[in-house]
N, C-alpha and C positions, 0 to 999 in steps of 0.2 A: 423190229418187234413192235415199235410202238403205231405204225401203221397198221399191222394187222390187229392190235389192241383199236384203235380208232376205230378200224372196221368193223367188230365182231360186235361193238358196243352201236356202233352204228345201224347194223344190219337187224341187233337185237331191239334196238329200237322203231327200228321199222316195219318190224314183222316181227312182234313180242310171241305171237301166237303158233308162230312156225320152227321148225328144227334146225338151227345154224349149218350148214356144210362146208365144206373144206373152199370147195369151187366158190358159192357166192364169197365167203370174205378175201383169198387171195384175189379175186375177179375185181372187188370194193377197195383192196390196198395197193390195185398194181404191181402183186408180185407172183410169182410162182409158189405150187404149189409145193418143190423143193425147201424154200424158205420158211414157208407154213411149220413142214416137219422138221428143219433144221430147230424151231424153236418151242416148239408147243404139240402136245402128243392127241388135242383132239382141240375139237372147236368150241366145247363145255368148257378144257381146261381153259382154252384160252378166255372165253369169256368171266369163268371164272376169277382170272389173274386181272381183266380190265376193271372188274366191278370193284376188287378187290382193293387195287391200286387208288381209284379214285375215291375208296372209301377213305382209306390211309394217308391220301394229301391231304383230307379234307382234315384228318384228324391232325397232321402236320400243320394245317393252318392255325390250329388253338393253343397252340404249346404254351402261351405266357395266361391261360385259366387257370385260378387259384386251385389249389389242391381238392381243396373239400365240394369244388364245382365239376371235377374233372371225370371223375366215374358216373356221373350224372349227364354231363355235356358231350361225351363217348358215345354215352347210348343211347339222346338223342339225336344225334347227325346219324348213328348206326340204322335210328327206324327213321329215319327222313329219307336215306339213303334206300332205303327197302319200298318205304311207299314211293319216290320216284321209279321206282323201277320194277313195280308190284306185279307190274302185266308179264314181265319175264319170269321175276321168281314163282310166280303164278302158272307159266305157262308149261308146254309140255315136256321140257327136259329139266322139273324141278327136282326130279328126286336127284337125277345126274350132277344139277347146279348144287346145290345142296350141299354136297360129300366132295365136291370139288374147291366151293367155299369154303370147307372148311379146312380143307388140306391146304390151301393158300392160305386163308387167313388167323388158323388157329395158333398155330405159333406167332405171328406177331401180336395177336392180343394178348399171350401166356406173356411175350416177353413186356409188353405195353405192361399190363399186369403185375410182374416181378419189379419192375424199376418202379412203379406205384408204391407196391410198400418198400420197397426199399428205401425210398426218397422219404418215406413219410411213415418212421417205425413208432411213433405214436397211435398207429391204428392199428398195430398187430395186437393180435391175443395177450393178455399177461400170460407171463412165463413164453413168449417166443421172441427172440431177440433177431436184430438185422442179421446176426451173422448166422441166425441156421438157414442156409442155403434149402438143406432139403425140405424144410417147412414152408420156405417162403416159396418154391416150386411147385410144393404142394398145393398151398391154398390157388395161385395162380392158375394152375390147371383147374382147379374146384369151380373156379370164378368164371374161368372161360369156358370151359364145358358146359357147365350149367344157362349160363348166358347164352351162348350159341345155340343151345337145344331151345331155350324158352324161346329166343326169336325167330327160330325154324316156327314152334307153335303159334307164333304171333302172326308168320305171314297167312297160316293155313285158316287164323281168327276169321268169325262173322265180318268185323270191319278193322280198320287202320289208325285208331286214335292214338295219337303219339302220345297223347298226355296219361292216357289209359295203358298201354305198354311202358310210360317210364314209370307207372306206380307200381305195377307187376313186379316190374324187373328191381325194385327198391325193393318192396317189400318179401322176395324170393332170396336175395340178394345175402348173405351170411352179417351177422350185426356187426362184427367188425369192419365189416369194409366200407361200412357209411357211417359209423357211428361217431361224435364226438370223442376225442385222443380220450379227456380223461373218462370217459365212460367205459372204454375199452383194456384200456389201462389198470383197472381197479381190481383187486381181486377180494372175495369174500374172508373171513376173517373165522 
């Protein structure tokens, strides 16, 4: 699998501008086109799953970022990750890449997401505690949907300023989830 991942990414670099087929990347990974289907149900999904993948090591590599940098430092590597690769999500299988992206990668931002406020129940709403699971699944979804659709809007943006997509996405962003503990903490009286 990770051969035909090397290739789709490979191939989609090579030719951002053209439609990936079954033929070039098993032809690029040395394998049959049996193996293709044995793993992967089209060549979007698979591309999908490579981009996806090496978005999620990259985010693997930051783990020891302090808490209060980490929903910040997420979604920059997210749009670093999008401008290297801007001519693909750009190009003409973006609506297919798109809804493929997100089927691979939305549940592990939800769950990226859920283990965030879990770990760090100082940023929840007053009155929502670590342990209401359904709230804390709730806002997770809130956070990722929302996030995923802005940066779908981001790639389709005039230009690619990361510093300009990471104010967007703060300032879009619900006040709990960047806000200082005791600010969020506080309730009216």
């Amino acid at each position: 699998m990770s051969r035909l991942r090397a290739a789709a990414l490979e191939l989609a670099a090579l030719h951002p501008s053209t439609e990936l087929t079954v033929s070039a990347i098993t032809h690029r990974a040395g394998v049959g086109r049996e193996e293709f289907h044995r793993h992967v149900s089209s060549p979007v999904q698979l591309l999908a799953e490579a981009l996806g993948d090496e978005l999620l090591s990259e985010f693997d590599a930051i783990k020891g970022t302090p808490a209060d940098a980490m929903p910040r430092t997420k979604a920059r590597l997210s749009l670093e990750h999008i401008s290297k690769w801007i001519d693909v999500y750009r190009g003409p299988i973006r609506v297919e890449l798109m809804t493929a992206l997100r089927q691979t990668l939305a549940p592990a931002f939800r769950m990226i997401n859920e283990e965030h406020l879990r770990s760090h129940p100082e940023r929840l709403p007053a009155g929502i505690s670590v342990d209401d699971d359904w709230a804390i699944e709730f806002f997770a979804a809130y956070v990722t949907g929302g996030g995923m659709a802005a940066i779908e809007s981001w790639v389709d943006g005039p230009d690619l300023d990361v510093e300009r997509g990471l104010t967007l996405l703060a300032t879009a962003a619900p006040s709990f989830w960047h806000a200082r503990p005791e600010a969020s903490r506080t309730t009216s009286s």
